[in-house]
C-alpha positions in Angstrom: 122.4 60.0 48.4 120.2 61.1 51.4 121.5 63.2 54.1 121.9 61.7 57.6 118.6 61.7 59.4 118.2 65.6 61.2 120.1 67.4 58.5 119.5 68.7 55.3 121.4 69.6 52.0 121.9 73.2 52.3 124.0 73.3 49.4 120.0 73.1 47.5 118.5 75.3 49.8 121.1 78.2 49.8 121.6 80.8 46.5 124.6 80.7 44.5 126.9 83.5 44.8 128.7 85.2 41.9 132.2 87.1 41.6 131.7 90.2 43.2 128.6 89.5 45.2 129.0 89.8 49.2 129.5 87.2 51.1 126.6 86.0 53.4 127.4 87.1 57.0 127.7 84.1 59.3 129.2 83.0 63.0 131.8 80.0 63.0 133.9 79.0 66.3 137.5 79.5 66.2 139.9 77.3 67.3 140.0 78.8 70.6 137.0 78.6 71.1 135.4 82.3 70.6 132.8 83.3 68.4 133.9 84.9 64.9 131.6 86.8 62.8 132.2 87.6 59.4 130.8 91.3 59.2 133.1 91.7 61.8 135.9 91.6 58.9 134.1 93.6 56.6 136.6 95.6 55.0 139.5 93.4 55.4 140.5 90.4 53.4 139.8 87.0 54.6 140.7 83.7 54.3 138.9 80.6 55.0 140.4 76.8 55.0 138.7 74.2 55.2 140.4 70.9 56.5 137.6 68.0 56.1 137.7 65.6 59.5 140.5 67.3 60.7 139.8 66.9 64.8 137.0 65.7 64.6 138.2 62.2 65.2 136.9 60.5 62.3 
């Protein structure tokens, strides 16, 4: 299946990460609003979830 027109399959394009390597830094919005960086953790344990459509209103 294609992507939609404008975006690409980064999951191709990106390299695949092992146990133990470090995780790719990168920006997400919260859901406040502000700007969270992942370096900015660096040290600490994280946790990411992941809730697929969830408000986006699809």
């Amino acid at each position: 299946m294609a992507p939609p027109k404008g975006r690409t399959k980064i999951a191709s394009e990106t390299k695949t990460l092992k146990v133990g390597d470090t995780a790719p830094d990168f920006t997400l919005r919260s859901h406040d609003g502000r700007e969270i960086t992942l370096s900015a953790f660096r040290g600490q344990s994280v946790v990411l979830a992941f809730f697929a459509f969830a408000f986006t209103g699809t």
